[in-house]
Backbone bond lengths (Angstrom), bond angles and torsions (degrees), N, CA, C in turn:
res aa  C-N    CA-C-N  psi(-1)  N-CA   C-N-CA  omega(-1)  CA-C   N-CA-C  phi
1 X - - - 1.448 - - 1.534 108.20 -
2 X 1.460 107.84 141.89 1.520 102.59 -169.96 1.663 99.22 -84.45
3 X 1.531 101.05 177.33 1.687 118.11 159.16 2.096 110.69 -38.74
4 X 1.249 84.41 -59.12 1.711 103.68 -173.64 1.195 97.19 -60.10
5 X 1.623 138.27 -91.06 1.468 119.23 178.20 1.420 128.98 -21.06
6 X 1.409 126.49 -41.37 1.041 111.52 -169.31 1.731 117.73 -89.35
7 X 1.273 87.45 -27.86 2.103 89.90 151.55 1.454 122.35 -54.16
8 X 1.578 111.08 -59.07 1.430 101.90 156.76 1.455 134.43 -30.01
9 X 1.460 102.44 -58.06 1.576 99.34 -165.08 1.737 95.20 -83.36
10 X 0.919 137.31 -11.09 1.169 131.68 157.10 1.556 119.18 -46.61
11 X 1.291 96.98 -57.79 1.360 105.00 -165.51 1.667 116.06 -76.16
12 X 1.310 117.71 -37.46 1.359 129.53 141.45 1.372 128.99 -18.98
13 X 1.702 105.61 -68.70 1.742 106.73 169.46 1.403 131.13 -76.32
14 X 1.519 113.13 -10.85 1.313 132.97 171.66 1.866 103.89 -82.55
15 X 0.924 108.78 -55.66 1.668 96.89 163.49 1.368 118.55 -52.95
16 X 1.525 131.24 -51.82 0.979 144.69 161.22 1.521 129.18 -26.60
17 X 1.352 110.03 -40.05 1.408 124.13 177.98 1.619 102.74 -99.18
18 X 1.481 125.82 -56.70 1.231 108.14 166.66 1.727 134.01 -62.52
19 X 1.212 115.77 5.18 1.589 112.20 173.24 1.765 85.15 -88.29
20 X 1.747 99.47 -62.87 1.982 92.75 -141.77 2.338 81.79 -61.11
21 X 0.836 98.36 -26.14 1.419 79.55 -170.74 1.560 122.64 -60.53
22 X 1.244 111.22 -18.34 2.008 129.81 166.43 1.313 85.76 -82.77
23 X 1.378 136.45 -49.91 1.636 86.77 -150.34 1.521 91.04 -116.60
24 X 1.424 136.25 33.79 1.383 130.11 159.61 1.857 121.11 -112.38
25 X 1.266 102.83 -28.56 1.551 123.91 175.13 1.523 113.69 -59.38
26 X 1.455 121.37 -44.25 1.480 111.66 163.34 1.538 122.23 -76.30
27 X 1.115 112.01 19.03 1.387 106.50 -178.81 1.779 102.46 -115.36
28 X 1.411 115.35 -10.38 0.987 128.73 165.62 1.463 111.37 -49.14
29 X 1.415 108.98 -65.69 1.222 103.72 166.89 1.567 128.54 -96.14
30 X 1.106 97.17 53.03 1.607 102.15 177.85 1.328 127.22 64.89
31 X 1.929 120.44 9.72 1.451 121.03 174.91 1.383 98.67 -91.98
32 X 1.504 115.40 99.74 1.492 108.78 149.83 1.385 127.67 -85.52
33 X 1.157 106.22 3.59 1.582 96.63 174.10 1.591 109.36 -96.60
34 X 1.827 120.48 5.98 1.374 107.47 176.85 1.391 78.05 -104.07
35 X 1.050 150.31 -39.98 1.663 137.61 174.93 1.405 101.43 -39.14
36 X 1.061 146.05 -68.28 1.323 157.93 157.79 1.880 109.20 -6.19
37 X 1.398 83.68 -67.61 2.055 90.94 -173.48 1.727 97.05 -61.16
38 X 1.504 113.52 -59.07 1.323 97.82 -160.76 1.531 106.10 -56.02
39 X 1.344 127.58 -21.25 1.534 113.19 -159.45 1.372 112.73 -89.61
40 X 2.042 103.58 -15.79 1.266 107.69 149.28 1.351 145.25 -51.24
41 X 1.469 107.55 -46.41 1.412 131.46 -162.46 1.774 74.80 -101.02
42 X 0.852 175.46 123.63 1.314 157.84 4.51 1.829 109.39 -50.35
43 X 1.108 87.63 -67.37 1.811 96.84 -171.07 1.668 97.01 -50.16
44 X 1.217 138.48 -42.34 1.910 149.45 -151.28 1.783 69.69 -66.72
45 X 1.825 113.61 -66.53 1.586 104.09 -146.32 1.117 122.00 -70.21
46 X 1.678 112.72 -23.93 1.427 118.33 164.91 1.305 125.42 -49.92
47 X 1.736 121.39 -59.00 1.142 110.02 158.81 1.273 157.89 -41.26
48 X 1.841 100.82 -46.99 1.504 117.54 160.38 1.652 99.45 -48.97
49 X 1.024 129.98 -53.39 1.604 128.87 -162.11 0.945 110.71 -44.55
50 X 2.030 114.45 -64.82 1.339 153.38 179.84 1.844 95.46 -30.31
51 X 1.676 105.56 -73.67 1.185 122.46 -168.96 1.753 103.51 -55.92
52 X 0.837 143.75 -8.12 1.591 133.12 -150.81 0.979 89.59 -135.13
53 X 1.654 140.18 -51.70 1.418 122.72 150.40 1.560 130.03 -24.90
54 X 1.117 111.30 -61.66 1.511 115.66 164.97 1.620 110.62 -47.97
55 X 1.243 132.95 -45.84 1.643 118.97 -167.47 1.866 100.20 -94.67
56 X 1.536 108.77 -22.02 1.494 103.98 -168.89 1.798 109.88 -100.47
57 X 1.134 113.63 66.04 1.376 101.04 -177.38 1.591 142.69 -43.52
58 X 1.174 115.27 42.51 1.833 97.29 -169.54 1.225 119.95 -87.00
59 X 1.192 127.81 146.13 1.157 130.47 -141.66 1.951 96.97 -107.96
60 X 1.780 106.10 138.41 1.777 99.73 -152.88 1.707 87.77 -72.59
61 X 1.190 94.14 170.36 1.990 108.79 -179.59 1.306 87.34 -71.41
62 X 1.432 167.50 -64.19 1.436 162.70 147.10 1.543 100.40 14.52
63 X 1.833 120.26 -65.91 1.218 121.61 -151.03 1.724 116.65 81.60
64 X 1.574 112.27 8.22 0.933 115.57 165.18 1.669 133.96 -45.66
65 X 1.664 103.67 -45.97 1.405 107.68 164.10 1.521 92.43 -158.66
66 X 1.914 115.73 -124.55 1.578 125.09 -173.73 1.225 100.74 -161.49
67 X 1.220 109.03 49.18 1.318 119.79 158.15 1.943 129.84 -139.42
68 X 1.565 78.09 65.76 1.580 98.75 -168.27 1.547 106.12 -75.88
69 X 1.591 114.87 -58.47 1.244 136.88 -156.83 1.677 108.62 -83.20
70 X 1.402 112.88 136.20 1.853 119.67 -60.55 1.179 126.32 -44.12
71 X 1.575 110.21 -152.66 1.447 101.45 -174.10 1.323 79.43 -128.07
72 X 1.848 107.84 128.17 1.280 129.68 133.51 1.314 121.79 1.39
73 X 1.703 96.69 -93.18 1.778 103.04 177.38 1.149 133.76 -49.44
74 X 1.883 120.83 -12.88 1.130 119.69 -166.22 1.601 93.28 -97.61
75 X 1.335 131.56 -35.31 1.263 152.08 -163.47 1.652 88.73 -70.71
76 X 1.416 139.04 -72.88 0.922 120.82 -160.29 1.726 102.32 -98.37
77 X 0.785 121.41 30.85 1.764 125.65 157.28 1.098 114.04 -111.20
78 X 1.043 127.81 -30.19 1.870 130.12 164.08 1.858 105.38 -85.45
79 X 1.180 133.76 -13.25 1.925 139.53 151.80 1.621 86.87 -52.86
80 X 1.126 110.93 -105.38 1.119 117.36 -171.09 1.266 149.40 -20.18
81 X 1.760 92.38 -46.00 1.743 115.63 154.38 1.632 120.77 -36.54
82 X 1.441 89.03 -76.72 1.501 106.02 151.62 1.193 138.22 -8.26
83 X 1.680 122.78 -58.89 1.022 139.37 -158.74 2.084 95.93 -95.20
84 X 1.405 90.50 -43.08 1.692 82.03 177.87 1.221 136.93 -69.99
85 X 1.926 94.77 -17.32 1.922 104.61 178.95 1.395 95.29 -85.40
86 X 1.444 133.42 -18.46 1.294 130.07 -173.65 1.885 101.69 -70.61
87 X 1.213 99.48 -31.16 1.736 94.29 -176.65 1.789 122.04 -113.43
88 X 1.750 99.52 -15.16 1.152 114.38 160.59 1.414 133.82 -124.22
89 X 1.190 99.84 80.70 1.625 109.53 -143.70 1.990 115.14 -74.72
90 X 1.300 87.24 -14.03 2.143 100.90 168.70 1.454 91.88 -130.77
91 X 0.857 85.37 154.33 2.029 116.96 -179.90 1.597 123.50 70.21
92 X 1.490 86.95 -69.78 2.326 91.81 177.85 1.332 110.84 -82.20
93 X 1.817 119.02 -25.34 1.386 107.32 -171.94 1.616 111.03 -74.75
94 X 1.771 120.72 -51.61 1.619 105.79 168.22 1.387 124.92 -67.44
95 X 1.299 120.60 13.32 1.820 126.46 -172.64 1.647 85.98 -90.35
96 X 1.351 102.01 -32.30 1.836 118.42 -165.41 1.699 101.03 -48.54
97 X 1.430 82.77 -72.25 1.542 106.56 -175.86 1.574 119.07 -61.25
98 X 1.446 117.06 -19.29 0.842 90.29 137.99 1.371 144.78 -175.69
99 X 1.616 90.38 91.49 1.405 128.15 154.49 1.594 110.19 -72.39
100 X 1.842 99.01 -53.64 1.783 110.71 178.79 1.199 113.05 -31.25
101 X 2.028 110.91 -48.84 1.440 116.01 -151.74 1.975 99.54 -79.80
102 X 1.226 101.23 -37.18 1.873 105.87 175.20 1.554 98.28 -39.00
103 X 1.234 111.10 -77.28 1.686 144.94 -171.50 1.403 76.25 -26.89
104 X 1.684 138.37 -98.71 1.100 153.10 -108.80 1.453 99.88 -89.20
105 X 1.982 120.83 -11.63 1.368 112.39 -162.93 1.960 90.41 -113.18
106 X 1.559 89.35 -17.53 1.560 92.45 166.61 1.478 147.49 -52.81
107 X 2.218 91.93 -53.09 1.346 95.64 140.80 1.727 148.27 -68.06
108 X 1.541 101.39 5.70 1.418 99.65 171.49 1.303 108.14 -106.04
109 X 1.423 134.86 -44.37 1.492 114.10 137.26 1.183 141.23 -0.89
110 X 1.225 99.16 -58.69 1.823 97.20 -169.68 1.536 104.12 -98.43
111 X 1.049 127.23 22.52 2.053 136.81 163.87 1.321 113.19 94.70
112 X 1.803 117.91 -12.35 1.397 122.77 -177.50 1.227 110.68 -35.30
113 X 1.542 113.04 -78.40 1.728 155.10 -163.38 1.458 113.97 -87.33
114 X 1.227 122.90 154.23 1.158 133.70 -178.91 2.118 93.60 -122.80
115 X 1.504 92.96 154.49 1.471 80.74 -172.63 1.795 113.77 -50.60
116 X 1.242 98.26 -50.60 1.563 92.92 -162.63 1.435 116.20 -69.80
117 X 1.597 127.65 -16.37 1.808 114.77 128.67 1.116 138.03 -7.06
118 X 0.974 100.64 -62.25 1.762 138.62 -176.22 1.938 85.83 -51.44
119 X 1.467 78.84 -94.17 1.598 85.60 -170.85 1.502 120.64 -42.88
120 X 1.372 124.81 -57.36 0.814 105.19 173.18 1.908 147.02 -51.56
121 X 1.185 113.23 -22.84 1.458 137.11 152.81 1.319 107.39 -58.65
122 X 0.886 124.17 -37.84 2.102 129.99 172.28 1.343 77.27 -32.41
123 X 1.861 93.73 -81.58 1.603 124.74 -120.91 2.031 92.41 -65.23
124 X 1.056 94.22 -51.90 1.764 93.38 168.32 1.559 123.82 -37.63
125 X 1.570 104.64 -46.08 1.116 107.77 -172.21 1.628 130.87 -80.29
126 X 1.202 100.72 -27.09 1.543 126.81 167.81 1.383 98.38 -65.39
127 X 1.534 121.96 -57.82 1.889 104.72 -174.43 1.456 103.19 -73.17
128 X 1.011 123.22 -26.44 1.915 97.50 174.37 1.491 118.73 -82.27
129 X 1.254 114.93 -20.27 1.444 135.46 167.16 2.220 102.39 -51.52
130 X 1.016 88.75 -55.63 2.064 113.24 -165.42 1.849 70.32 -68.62
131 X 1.055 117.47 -83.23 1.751 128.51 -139.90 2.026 87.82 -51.61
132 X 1.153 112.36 -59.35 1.641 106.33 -164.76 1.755 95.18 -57.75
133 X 1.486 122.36 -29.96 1.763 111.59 -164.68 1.493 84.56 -85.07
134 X 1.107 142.18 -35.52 1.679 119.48 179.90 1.394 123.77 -66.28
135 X 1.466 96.42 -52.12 1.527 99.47 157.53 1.722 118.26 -33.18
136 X 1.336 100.12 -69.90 1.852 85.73 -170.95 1.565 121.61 -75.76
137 X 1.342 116.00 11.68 1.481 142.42 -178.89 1.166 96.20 -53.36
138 X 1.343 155.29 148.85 1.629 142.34 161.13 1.442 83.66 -94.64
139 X 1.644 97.28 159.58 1.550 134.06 -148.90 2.100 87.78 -92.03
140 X 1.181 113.86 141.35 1.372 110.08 178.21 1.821 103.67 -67.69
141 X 1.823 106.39 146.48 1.294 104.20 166.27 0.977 127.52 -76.64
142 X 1.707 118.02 135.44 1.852 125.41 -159.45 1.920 92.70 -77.59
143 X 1.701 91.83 132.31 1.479 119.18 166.33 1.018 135.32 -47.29
């Protein structure tokens, strides 16, 4: 197995564990409505990604195809991140973040991503990550 595969499959099972781990861990204890946000704020960043790939062509440092800009994995590993420091705010939530940041330096490692991919998929992923945990935030009681 080369250098590059094994960044891949890195980066693969590290997404892998941080999605199902946002949206299966609150159901552990019976929050389905934070199961709910993360699976929101995962699916929101995929699409935005999906969609912006299609209008933003850059082409990956690989030459694989032109659909570098952002990165997927970083977008929904920093959602997710997100969602776990929002409910596990010492221990799993910064382990969260960063796992995301491995994930996100993984795909530039392995020729996918270009740094600012990278980042930019963070920065995406953290506001849909923030937007789904406010959302399910309950509303303060009126004074």
């Amino acid at each position: 197995m080369s250098r590059t595969d094994s960044w891949n499959r890195f980066a693969d099972a590290g997404r892998a564990l941080l999605v199902g781990g946002a949206v299966l861990a609150p159901l552990w204890r019976k929050d389905f409505r934070a199961g709910l946000s993360a699976l929101t704020a995962v699916l929101a960043i995929s699409t935005a990604s999906k969609a912006i790939k299609e209008v933003w062509k850059e082409p990956r440092p690989n030459g694989q195809n032109r659909k570098s800009f952002p990165s997927e994995h970083a977008g929904d590993c920093f959602a997710a991140a997100a969602i776990l420091k929002r409910e596990w705010a010492e221990g799993l939530g910064p382990a969260a973040v960063g796992l995301a940041a491995a994930v996100s330096l993984a795909r530039v490692f392995s020729g996918k991503h270009h740094l600012v991919d990278a980042i930019a998929g963070a920065g995406l992923g953290t506001i849909a990550g923030e937007m789904a945990a406010d959302y399910r935030s309950p509303l303060p009681a009126p004074e």
